[in-house]
DRENVOSE-393494 format. One record per residue: residue in one letter; x, y, z of N, C-alpha, C in turn. Coordinates in steps of 0.001 Angstrom, whole numbers, padded with zeros to 6 digits, always signed. Layout:
aXYZXYZXYZ
...
***
This chain:
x-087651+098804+054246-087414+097531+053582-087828+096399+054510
x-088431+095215+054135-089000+094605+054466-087402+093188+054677
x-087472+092253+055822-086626+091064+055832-087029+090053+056240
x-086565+089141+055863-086846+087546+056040-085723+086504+056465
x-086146+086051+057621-085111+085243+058477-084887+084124+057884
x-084684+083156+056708-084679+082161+056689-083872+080946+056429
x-084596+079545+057246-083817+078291+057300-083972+077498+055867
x-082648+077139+055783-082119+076418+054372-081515+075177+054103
x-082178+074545+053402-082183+072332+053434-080614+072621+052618
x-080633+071374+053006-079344+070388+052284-079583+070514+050905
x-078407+070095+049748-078961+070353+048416-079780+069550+048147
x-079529+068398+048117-080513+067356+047897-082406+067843+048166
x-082252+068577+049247-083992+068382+049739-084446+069530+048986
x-083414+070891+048998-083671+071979+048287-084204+071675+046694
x-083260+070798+046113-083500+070625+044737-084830+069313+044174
x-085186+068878+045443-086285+068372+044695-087767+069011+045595
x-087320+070012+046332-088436+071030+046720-089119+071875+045471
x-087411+072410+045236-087358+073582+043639-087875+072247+042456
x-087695+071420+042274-088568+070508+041031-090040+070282+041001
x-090646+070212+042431-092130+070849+042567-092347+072169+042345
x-092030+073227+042795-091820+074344+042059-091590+074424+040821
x-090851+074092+040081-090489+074079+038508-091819+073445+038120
x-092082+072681+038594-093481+071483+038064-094447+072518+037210
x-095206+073242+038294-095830+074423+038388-095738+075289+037197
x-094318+075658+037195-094183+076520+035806-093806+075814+034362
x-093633+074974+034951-093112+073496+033706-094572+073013+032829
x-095743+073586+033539-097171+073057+033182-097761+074270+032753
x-097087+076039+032715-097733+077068+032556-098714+077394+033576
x-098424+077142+034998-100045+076976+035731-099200+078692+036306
x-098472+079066+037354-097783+079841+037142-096234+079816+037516
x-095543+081197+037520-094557+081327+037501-093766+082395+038876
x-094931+082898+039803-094664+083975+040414-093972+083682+041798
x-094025+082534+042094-092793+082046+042916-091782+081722+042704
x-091139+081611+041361-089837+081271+040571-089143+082932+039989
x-090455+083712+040215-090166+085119+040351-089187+085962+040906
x-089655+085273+042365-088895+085760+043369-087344+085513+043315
x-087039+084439+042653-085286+084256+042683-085182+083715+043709
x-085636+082959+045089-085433+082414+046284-085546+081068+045748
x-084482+080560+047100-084600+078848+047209-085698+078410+048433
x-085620+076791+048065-086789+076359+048915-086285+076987+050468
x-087171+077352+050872-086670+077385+052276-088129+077734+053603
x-087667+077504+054665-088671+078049+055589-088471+078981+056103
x-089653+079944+056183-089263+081672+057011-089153+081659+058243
x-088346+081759+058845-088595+081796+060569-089358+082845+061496
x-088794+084229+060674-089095+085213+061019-089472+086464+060240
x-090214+087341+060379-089687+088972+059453-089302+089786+060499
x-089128+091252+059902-089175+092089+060244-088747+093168+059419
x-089224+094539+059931-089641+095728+059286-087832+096392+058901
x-087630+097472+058965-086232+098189+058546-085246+097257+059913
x-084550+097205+059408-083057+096696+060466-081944+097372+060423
x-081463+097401+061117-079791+097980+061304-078958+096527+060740
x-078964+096738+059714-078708+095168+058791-077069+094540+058928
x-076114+095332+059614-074705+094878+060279-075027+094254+061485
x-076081+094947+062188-076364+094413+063465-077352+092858+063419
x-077908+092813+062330-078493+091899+062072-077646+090880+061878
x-077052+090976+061050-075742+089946+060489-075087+089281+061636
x-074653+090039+062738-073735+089926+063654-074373+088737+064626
x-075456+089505+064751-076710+088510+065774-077553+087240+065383
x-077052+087424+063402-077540+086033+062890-076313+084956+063168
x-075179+085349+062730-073853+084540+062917-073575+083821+064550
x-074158+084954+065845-074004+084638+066836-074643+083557+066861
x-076070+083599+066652-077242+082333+066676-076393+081360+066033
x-076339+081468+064917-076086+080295+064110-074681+079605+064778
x-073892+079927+064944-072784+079402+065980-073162+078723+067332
x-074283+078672+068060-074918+078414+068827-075402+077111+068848
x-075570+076769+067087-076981+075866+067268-076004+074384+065778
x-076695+073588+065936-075989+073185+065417-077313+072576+063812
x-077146+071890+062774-077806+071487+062037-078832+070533+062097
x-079811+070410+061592-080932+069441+062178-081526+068752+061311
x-082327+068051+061919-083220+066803+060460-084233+067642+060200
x-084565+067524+058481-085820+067844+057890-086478+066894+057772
x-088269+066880+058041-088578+065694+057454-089391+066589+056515
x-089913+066398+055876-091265+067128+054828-092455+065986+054356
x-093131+066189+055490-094345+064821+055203-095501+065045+054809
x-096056+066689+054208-097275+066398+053779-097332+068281+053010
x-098141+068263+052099-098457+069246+051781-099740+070723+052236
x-099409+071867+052014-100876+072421+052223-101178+073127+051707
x-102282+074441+051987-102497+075567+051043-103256+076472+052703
x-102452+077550+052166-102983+078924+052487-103930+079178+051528
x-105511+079323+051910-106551+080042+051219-106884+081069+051139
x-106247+081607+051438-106197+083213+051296-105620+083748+050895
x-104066+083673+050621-103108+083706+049838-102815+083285+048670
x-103739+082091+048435-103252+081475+047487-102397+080325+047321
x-101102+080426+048129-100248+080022+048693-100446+078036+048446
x-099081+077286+047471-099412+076145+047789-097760+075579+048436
x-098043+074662+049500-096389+074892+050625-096242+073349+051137
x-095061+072974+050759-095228+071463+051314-094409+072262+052896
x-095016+071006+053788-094762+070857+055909-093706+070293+056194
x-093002+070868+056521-091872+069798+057313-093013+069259+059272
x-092199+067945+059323-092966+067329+060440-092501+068475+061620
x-092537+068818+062386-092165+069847+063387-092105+069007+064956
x-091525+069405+065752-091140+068912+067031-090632+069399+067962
x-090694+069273+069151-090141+071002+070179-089136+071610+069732
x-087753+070679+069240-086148+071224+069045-086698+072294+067558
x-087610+071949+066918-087767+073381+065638-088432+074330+066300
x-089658+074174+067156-090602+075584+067350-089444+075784+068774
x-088652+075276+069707-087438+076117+070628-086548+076587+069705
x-085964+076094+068696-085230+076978+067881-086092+078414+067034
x-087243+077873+066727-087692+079405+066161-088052+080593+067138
x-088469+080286+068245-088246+080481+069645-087390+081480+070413
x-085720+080773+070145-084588+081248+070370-084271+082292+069774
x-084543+082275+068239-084518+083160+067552-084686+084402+067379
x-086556+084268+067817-086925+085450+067925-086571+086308+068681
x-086197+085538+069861-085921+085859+071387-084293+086687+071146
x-083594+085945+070167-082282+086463+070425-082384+087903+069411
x-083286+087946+068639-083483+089683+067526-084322+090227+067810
x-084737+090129+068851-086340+090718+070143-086105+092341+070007
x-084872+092521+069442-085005+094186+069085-084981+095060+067938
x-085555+094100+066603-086000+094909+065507-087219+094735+065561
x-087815+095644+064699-089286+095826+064356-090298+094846+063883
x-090868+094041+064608-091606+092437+063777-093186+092932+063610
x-093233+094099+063753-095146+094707+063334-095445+094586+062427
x-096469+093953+061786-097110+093433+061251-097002+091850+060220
x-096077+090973+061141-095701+089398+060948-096257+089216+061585
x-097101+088977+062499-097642+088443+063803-097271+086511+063334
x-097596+086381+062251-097961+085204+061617-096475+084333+061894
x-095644+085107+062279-093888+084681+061811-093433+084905+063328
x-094892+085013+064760-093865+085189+065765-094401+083642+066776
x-093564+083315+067191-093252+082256+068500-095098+081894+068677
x-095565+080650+068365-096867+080065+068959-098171+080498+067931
x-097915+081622+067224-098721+081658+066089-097552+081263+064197
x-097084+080417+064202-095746+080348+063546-096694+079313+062929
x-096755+079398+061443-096983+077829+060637-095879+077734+059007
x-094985+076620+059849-093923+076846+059003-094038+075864+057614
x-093351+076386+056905-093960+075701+055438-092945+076406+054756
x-092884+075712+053831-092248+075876+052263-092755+075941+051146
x-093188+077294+050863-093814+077865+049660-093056+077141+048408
x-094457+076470+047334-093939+075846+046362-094704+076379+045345
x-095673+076973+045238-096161+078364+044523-097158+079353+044863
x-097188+080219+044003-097697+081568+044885-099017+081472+043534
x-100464+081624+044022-101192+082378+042679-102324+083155+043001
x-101370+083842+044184-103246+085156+044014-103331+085870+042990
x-102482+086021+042227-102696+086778+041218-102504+086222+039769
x-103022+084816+039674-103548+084339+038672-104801+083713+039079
x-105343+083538+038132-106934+083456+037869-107160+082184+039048
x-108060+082090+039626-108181+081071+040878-108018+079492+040354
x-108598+079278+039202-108408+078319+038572-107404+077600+039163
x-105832+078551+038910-104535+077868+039025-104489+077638+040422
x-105113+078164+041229-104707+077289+042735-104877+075961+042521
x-106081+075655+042038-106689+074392+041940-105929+073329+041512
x-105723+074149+040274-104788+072551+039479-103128+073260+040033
x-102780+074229+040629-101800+073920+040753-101489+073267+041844
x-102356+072980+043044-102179+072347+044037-102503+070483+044113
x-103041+070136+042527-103359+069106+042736-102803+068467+041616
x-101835+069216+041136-100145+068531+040679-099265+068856+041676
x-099213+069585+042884-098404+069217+043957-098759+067991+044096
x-099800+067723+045077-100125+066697+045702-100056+065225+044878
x-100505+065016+043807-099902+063930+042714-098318+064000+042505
x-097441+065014+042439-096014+064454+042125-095033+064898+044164
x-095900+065343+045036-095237+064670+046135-094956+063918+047158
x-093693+063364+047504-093222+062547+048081-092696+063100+049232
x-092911+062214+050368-092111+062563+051906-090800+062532+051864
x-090041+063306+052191-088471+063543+051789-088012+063717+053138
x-086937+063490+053183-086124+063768+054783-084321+064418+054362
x-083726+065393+054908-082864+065941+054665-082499+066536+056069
x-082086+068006+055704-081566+068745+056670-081430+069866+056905
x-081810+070590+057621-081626+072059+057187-080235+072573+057785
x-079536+073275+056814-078316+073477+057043-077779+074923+057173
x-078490+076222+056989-078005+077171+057161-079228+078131+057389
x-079210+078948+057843-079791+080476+057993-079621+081452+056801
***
């Protein structure tokens, strides 16, 4: 089984992340990131099978550690290869030392084949729809009703 480490906004930033998302399927362009059942969020990390108590234990430790931080989200992008359309939070040492810490503190499950999700090759983003597997078309226009309905937002990310 495959896992995903991830950091989670305030409601406020979450719910008008998820309204660009909705946009998307609100227009029929697609639907396969609303698929998933996930909230907006950024991945910090993966990794492969876990000892998933031990995981828990070592997420709670972190998270007790660290305290809550500012989101800003100032610009949008696209993975071309994926498909992938993801608005940016602005980034600054205290996020890439916290993703950092992270890795550093679960340095003993399996992260082969994330390379993309480890410390210095990390490009963090918030998937706002997914369409490799609709017709290419929909990247197009679905990325350029992102970019027409978004706005720079500032919040917080508040949990793991």
């Amino acid at each position: 089984m495959q896992y995903a480490i991830e950091l989670y906004f305030d409601k406020e930033t979450e719910q008008n992340l998820a309204n660009l998302a909705q946009s998307v399927a609100d227009r029929k362009l697609s639907t396969r990131f609303l698929e998933w059942k996930t909230r907006p969020h950024l991945t910090l990390t993966c990794f492969n099978d876990v000892d998933e108590q031990k995981c828990i234990e070592k997420l709670a430790e972190f998270a007790q550690s660290h305290q809550q931080m500012p989101a800003y989200i100032g610009s949008v992008g696209m993975f071309s290869d994926t498909k992938t359309v993801f608005a940016s939070p602005i980034m600054n040492d205290g996020m890439y030392r916290f993703q950092r810490e992270l890795c550093e503190h679960l340095k003993g499950f399996d992260a082969a084949g994330y390379e993309w999700y480890r410390p210095n090759r990390w490009v963090p983003h918030c998937t706002l729809a997914l369409t490799k597997d609709d017709d290419e078309e929909v990247f197009y226009k679905a990325s350029n009703l992102i970019l027409h309905e978004f706005k720079k937002m500032s919040g917080k990310f508040v949990s793991i």
